[in-house]
Backbone bond lengths (Angstrom), bond angles and torsions (degrees), N, CA, C in turn:
res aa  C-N    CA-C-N  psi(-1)  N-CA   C-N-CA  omega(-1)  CA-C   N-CA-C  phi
1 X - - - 1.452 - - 1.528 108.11 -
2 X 1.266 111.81 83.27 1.844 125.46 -168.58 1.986 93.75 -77.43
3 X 1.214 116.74 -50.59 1.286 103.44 179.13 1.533 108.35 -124.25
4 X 1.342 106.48 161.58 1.593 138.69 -179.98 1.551 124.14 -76.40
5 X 1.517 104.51 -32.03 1.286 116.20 -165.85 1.910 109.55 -65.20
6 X 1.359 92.77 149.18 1.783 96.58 -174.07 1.833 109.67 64.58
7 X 1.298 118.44 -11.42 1.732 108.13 173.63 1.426 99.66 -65.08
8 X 1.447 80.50 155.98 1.599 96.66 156.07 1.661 107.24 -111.55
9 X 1.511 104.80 157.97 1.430 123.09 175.29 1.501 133.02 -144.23
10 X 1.183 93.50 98.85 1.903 104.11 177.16 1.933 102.27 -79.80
11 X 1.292 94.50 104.01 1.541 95.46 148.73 1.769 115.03 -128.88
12 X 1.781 97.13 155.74 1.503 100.79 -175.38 1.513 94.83 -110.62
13 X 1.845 99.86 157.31 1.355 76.64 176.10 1.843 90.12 113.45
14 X 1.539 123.30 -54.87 1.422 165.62 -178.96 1.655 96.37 -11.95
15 X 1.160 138.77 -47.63 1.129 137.27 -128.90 2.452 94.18 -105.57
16 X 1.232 98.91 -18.25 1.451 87.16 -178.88 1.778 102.68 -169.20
17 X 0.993 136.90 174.63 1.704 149.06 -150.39 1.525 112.00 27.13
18 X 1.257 103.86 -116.95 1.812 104.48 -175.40 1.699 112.11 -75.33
19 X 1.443 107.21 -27.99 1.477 78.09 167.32 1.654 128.47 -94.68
20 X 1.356 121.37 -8.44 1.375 123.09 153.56 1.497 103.78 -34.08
21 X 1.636 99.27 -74.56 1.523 120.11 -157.63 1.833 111.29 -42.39
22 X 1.310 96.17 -57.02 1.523 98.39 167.62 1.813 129.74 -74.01
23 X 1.250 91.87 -21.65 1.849 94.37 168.73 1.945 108.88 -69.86
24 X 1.462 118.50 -21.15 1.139 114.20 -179.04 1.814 114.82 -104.48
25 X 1.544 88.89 4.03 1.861 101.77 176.51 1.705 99.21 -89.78
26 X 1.199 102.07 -33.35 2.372 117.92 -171.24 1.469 79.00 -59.55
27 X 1.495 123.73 -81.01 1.746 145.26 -152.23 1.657 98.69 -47.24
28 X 1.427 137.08 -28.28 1.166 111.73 -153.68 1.732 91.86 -120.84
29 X 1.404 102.20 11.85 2.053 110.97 169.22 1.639 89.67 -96.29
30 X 1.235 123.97 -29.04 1.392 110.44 -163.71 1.521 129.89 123.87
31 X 1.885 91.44 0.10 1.675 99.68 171.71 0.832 109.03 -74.94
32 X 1.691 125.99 -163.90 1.366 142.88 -162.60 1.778 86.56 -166.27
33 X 1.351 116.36 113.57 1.363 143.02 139.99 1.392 141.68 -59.17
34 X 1.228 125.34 125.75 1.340 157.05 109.19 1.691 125.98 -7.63
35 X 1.258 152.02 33.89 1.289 148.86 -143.58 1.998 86.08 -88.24
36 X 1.323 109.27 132.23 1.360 106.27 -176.66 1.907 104.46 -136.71
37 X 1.123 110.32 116.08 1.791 94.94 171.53 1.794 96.90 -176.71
38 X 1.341 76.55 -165.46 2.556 69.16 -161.20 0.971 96.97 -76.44
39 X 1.225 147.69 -30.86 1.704 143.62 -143.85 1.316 114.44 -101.81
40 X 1.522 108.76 91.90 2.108 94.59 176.95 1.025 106.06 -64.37
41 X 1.817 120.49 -30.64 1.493 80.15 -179.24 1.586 137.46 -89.15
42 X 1.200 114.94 -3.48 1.647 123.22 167.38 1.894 94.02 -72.17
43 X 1.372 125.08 -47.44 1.568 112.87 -173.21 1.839 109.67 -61.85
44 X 1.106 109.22 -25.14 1.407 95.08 -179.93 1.841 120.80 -82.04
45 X 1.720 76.39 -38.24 1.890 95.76 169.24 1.732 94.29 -47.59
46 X 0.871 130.63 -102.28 1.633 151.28 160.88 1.608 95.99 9.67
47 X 1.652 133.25 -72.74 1.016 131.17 170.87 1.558 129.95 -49.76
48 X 1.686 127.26 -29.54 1.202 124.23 124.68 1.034 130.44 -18.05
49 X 0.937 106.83 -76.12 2.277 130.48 -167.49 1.255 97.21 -43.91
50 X 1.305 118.71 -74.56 1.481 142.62 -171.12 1.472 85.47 -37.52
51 X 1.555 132.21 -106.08 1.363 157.88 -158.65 1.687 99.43 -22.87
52 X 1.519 116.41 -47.48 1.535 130.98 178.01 1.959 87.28 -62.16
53 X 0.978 99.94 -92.42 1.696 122.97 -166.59 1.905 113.13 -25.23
54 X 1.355 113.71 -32.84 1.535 115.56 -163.11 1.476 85.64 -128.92
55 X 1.555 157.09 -14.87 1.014 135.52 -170.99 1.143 149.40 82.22
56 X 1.521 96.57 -6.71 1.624 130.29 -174.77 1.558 121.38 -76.90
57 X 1.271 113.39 167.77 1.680 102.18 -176.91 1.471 106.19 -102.44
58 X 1.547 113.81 179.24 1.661 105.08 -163.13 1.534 104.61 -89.76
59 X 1.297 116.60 4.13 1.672 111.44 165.16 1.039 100.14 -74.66
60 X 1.689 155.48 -11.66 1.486 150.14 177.91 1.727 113.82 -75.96
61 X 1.119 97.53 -18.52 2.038 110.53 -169.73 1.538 99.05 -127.48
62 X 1.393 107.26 127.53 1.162 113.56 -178.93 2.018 103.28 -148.48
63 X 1.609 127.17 129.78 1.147 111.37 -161.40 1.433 110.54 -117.08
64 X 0.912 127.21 -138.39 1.815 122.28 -161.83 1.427 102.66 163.31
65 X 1.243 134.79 108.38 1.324 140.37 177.78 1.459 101.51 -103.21
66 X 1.327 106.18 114.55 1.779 101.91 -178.66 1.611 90.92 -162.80
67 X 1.341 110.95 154.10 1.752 123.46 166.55 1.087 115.83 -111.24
68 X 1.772 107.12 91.84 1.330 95.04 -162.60 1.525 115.96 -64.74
69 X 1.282 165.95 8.80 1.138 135.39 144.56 1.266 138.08 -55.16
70 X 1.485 102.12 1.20 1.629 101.74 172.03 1.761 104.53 -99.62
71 X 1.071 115.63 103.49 1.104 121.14 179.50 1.651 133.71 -84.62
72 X 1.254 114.93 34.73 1.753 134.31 175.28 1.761 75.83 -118.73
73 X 1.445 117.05 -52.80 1.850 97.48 -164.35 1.378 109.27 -64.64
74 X 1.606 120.03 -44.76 1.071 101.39 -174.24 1.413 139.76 -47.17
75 X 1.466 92.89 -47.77 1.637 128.60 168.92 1.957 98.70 -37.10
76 X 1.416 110.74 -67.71 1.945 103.92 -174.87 1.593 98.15 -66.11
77 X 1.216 131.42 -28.71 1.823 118.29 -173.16 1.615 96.91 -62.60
78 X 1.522 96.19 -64.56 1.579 88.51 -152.18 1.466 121.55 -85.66
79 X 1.906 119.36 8.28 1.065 122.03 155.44 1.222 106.43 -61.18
80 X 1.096 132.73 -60.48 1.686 170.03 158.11 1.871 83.63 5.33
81 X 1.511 92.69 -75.17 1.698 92.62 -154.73 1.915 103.01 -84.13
82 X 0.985 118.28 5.68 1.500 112.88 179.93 1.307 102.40 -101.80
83 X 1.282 128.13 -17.99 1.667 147.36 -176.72 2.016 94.77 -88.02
84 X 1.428 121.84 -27.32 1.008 95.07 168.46 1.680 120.16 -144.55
85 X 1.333 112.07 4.94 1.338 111.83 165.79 1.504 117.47 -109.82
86 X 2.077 125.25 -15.05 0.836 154.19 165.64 1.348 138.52 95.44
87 X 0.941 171.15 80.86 1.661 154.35 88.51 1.525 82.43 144.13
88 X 1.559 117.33 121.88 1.336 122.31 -169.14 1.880 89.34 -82.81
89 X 1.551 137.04 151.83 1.057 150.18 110.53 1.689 118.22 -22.65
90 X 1.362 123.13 -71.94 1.025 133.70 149.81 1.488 146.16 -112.86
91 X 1.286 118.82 127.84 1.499 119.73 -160.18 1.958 104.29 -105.20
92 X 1.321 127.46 115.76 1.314 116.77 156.79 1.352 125.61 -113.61
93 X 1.179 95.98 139.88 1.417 109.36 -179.12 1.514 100.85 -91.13
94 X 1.648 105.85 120.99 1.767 96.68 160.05 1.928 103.11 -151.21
95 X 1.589 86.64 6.59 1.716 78.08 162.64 1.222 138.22 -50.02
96 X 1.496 114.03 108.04 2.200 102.68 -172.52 1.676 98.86 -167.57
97 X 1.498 86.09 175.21 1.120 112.50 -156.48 1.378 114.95 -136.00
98 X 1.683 142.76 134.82 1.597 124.03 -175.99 1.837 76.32 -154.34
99 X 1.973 92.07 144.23 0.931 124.00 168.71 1.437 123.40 -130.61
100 X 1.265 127.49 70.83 1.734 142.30 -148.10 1.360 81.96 -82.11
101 X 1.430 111.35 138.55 1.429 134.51 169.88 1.290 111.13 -175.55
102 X 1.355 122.13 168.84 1.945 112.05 165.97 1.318 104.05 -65.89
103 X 1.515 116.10 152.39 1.076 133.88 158.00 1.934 127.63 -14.13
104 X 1.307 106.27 -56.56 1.376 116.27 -161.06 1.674 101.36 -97.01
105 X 1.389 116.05 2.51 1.445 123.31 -174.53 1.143 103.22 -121.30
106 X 1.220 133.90 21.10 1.572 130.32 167.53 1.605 111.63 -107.39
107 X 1.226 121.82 116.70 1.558 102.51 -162.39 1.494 101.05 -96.41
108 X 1.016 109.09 168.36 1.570 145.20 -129.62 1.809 90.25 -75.19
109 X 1.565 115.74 -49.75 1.600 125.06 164.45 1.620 108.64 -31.66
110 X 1.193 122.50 -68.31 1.243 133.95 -149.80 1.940 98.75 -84.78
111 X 1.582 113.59 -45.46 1.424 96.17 175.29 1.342 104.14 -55.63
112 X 1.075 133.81 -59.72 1.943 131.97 -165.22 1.616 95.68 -68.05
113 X 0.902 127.47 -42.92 1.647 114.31 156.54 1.691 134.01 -18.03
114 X 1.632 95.12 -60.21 1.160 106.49 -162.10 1.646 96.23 -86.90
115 X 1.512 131.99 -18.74 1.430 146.45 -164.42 1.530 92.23 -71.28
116 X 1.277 93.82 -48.11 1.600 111.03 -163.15 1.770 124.84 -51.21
117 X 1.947 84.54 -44.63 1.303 120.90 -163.68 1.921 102.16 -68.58
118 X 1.564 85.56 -65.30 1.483 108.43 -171.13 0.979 126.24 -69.30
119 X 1.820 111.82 -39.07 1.692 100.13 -175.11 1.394 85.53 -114.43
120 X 1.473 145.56 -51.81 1.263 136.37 -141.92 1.963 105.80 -78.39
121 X 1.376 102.19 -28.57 1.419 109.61 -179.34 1.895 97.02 -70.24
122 X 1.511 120.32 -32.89 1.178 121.77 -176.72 1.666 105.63 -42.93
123 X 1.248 101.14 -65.37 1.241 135.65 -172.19 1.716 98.51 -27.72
124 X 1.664 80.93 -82.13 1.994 80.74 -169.09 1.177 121.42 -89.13
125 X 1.301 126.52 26.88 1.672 134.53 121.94 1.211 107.59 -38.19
126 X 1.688 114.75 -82.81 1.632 123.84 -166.76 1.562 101.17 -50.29
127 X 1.422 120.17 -48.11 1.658 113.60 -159.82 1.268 96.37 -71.92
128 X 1.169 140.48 10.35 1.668 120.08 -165.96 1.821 91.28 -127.19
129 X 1.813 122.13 -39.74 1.221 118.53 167.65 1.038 124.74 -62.28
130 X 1.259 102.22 -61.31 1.997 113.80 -157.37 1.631 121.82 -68.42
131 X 0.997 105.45 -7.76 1.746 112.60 174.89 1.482 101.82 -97.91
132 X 1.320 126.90 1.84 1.394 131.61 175.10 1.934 101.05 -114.26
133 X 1.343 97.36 -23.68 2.322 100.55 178.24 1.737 75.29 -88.96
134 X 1.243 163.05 36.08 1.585 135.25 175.59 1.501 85.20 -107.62
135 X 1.371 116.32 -35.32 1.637 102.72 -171.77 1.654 103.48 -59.00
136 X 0.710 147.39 -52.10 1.990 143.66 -176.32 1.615 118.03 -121.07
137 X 1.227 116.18 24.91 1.361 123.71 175.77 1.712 114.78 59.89
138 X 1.418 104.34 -179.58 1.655 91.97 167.38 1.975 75.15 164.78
139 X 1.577 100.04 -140.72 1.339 104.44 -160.28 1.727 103.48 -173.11
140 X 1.595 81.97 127.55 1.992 93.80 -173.46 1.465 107.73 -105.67
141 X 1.333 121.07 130.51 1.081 104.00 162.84 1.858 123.88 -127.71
142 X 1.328 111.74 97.51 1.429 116.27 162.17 1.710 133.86 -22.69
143 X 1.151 123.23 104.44 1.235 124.35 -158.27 2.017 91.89 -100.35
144 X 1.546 109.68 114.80 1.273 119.77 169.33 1.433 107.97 -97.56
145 X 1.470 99.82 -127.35 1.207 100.66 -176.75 1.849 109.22 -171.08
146 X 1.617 133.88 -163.18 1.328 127.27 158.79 1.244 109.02 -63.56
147 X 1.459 97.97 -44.00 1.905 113.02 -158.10 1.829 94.84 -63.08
148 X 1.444 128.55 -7.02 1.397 128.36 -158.90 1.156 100.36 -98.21
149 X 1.238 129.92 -15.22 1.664 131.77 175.73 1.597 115.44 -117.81
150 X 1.344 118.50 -32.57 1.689 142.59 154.86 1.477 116.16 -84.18
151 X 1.332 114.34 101.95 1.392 102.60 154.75 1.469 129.05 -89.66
152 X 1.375 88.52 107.87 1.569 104.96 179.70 1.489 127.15 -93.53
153 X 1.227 127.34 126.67 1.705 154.20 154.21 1.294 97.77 -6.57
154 X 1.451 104.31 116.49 1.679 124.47 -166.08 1.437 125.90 53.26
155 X 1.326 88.61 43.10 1.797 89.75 -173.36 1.942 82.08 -148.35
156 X 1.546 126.00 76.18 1.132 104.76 173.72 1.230 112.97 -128.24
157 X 1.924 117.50 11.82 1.234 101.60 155.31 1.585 115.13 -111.83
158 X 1.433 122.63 0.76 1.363 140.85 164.20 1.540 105.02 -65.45
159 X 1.097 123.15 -53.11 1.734 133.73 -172.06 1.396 86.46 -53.74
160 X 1.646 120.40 -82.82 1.679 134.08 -177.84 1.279 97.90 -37.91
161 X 0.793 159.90 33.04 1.502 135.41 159.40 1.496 110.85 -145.23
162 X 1.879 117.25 -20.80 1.810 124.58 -173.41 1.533 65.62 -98.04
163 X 1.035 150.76 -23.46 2.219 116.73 -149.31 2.260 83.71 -96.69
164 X 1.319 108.32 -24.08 1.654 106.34 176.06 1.847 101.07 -77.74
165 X 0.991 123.24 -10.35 1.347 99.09 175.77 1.590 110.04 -112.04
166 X 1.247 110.14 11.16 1.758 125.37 179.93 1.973 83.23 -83.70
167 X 1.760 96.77 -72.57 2.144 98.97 -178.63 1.519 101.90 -32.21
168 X 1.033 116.95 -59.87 1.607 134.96 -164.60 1.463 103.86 -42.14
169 X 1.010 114.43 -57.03 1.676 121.72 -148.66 1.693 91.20 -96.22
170 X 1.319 115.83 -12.13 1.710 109.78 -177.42 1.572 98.23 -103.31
171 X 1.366 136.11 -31.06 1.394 103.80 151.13 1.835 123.47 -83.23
172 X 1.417 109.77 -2.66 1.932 92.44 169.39 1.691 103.40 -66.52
173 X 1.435 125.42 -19.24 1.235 135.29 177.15 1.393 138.08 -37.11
174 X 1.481 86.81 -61.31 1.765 118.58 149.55 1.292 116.33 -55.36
175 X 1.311 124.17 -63.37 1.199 133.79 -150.88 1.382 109.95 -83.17
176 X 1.743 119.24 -34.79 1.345 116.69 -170.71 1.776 93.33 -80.56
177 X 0.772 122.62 -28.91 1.891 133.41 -154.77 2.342 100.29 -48.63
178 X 0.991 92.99 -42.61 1.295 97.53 -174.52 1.848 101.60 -54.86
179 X 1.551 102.63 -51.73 1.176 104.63 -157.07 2.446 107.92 -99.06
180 X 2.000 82.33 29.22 1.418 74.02 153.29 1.649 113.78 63.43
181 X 1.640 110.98 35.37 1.436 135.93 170.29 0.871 108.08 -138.37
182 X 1.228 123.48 114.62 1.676 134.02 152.16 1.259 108.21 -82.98
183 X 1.604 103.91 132.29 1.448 130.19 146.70 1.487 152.31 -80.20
184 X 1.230 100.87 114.81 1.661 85.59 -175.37 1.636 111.58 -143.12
185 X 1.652 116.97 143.29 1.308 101.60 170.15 1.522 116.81 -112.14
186 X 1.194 91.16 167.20 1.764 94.90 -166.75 1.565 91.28 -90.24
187 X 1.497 135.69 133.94 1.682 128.92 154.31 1.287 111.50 -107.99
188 X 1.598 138.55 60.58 1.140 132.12 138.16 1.523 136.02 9.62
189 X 1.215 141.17 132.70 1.225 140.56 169.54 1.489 96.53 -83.14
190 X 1.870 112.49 -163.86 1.059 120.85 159.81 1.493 123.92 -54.86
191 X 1.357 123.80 113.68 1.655 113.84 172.26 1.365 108.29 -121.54
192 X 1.798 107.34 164.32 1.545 102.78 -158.08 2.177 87.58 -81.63
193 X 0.945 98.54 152.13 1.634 116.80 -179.06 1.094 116.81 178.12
194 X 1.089 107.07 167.50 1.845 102.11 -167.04 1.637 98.38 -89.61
195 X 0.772 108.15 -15.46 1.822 109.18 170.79 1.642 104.43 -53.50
196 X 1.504 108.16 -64.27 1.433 130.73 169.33 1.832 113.05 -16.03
197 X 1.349 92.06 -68.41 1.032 112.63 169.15 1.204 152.75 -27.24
198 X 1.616 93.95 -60.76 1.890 122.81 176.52 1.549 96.45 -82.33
199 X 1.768 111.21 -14.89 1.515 99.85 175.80 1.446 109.48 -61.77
200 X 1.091 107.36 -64.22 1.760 115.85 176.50 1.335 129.57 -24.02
201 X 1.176 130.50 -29.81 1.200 153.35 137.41 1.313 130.30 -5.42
202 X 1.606 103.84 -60.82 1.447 121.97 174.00 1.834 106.38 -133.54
203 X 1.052 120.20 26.35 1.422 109.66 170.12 1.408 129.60 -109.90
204 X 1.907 108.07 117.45 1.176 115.52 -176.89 1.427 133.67 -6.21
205 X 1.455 147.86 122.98 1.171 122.54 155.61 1.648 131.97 -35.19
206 X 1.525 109.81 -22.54 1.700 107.65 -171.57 1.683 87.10 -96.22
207 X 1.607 149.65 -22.58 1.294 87.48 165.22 1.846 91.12 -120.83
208 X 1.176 109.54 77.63 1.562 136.09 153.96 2.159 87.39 -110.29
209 X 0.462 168.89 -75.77 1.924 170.49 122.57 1.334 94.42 19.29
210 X 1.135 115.94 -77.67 1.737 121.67 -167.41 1.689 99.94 -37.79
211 X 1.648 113.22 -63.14 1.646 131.68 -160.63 1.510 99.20 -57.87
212 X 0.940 120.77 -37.29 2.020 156.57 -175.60 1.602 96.02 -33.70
213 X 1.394 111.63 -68.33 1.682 136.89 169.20 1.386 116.02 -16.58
214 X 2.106 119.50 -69.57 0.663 131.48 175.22 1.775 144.95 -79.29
215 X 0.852 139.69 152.06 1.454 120.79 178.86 1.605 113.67 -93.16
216 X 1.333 107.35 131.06 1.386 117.73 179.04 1.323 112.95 -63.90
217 X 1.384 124.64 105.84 1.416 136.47 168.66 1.732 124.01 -73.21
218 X 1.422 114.60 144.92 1.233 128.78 175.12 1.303 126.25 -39.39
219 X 0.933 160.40 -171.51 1.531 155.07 133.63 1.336 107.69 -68.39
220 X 1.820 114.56 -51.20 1.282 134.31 171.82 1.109 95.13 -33.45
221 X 1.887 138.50 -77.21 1.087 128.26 -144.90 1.456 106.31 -81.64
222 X 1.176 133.76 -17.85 1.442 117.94 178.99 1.555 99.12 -83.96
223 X 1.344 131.60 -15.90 1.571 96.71 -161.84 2.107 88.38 -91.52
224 X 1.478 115.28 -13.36 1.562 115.63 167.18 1.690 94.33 -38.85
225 X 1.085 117.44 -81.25 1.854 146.50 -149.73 1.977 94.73 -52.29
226 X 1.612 97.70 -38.33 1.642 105.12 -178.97 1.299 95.33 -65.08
227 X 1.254 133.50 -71.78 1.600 140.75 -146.63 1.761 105.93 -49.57
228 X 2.051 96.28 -58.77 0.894 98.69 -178.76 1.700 130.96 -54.14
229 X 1.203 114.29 -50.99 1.613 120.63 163.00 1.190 103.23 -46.19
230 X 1.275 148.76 -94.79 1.618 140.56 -166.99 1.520 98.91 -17.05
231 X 1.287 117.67 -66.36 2.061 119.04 169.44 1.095 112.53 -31.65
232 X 1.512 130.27 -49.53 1.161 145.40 -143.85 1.909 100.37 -90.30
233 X 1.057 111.06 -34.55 1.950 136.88 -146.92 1.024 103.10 50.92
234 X 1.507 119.44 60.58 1.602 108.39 -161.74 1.851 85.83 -77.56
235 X 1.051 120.06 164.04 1.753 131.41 133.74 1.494 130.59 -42.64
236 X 1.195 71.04 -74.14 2.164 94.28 -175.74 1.533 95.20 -96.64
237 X 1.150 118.54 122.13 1.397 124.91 147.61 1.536 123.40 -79.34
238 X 0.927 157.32 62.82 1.350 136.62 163.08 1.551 153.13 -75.13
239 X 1.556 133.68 57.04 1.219 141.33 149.16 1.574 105.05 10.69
240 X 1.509 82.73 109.07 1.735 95.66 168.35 1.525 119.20 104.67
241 X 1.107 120.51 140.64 1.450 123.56 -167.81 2.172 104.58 -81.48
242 X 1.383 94.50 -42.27 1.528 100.31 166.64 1.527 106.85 -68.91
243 X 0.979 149.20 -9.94 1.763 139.65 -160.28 1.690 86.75 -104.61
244 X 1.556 118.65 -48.72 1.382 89.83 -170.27 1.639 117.36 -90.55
245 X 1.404 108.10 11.24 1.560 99.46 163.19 1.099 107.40 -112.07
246 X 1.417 141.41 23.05 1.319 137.94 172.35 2.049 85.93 -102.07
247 X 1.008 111.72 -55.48 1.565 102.58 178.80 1.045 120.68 -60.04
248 X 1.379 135.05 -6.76 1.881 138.61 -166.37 1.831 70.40 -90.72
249 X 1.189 106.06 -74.80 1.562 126.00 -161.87 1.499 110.24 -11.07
250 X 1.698 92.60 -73.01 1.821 132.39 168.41 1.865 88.88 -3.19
251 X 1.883 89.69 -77.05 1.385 117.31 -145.77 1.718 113.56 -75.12
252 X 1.776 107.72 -7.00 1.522 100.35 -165.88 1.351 73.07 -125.72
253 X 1.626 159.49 -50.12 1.140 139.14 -171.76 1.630 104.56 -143.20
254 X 1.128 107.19 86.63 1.513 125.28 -178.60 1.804 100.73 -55.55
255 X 1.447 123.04 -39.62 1.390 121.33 170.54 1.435 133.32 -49.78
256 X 1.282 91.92 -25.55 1.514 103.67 173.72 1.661 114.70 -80.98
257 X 0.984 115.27 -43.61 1.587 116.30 152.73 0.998 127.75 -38.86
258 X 1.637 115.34 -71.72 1.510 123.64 -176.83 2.168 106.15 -59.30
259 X 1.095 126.19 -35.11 1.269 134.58 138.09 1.541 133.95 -20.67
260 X 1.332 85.31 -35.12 1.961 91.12 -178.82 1.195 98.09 -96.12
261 X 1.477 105.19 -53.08 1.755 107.89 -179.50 1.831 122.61 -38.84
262 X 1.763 81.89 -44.07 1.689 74.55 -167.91 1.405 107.32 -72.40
263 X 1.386 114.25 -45.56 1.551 109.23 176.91 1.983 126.97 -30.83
264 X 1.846 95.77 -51.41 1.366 79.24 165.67 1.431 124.67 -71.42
265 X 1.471 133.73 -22.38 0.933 133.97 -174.73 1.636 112.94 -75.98
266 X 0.995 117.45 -22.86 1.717 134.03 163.46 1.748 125.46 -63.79
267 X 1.188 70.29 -20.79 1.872 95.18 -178.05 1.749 117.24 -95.68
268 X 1.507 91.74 -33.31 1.613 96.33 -173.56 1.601 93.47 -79.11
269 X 1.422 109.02 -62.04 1.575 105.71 175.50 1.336 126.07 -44.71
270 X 0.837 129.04 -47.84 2.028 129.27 157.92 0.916 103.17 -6.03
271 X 2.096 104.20 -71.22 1.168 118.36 -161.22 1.734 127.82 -50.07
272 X 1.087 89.13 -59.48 1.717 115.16 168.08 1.406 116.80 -32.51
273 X 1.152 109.31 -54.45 1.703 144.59 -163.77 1.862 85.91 -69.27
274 X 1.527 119.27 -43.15 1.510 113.35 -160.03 1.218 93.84 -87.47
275 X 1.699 143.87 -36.56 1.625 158.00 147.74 1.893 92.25 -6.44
């Protein structure tokens, strides 16, 4: 898929950070969007923005208010909009949610929350699109994360749920391949978003140290790194010159990671310990 122009594009997620950012990177090649997430009123805000921002007319933006973990709604939305705007080319998933805290302080609501959000909403996105993209192929791409290949310190129901849509998306791999879909997920570092944000809120000082490491990227620049991989059919997407040698690393000496980690985390606790 060398060009964009005339696709269509369902992403969830659509209405603000990486999938704003990349729904207004599709619009200005010449796609026509899909903006999908609970909030009409941030999706319409967002559908504004866009129309100002890329120049396009309002047959190019089209929105969908649905949560995807309820999966009977999703099922009437997005029959709904493939029955009349039509059969996405490309579908992204980047609807989610992270609540970084220690382990034993995240209550029990919010881990099955975020399960719900991240991988299970994944789910019946794909089950309700992709058996409708098998008639002429096209290409999904799953939006994870660092924490999806690293499990990182205060991130243990965010990790559990981006490292299930890493398994996830490597058997749709297999499975979509016959029928002429490529897969790929995006693993992002930290980027500024308001998700980002509400993380801060409740996230540990030890991996406030860990996050410390990397540089916080644009939205702009990850949905660049997205576009290009979909071009590419890459698999793995990874944004950032540190993300793809922290993942070679991961995969050829995972010790050396867990090594860095603990050190900062050895360091923050000291600190505390001298408090």
């Amino acid at each position: 898929m060398k060009s964009f122009k005339n696709r269509l594009v369902y992403i969830t997620g659509g209405s603000s950070g990486i999938g704003y950012a990349a729904a207004e990177a599709f619009l200005k090649e010449g796609a026509s969007v899909l903006l999908i997430a609970r909030d009409q009123g941030k999706l319409e805000k967002a559908g504004k923005s866009l129309l100002i921002s890329t120049g396009r007319d309002s047959d190019s933006i089209a929105t969908a208010s649905v949560d995807i973990s309820e999966f009977k709604r999703v099922t009437e939305v997005l029959e709904d909009r493939m029955n009349s705007i039509g059969i996405p080319d490309i579908l992204i998933n980047g609807a989610g949610m992270a609540y970084p805290d220690y382990f034993d302080r995240i209550p029990h609501e919010i881990f099955v929350k975020t399960i719900n959000i991240n991988l299970i909403g994944t789910w019946n996105v794909i089950s309700v699109v992709v058996p409708r993209m098998k008639e002429r192929g096209g290409h999904l791409v799953n939006i994870s994360s660092v924490e999806g290949y690293v499990g990182t310190f205060g991130y243990a129901a965010y990790s559990a749920s981006k490292f299930g849509i890493i398994g996830f998306s490597e058997v749709l791999k297999g499975e979509l391949k016959p029928y002429s879909i490529d897969v790929s997920v995006l693993c992002p570092p930290d980027t500024d978003t308001p998700q980002l944000k509400e993380e801060d809120r409740t996230k540990p000082p030890e991996t406030r140290a860990i996050s410390g490491n990397v540089k916080i990227m644009q939205p702009g620049e990850v949905a660049a790194y997205l576009l290009k991989g979909i071009r590419r059919r890459k698999f793995m997407i990874l944004p950032g010159f540190m993300n793809k040698i922290t993942y070679i690393i991961k995969r050829m000496a995972p010790w050396l990671v867990f090594m860095i980690m603990d050190g900062d985390i050895k360091r923050v606790q000291k600190d505390k310990h001298k408090e």
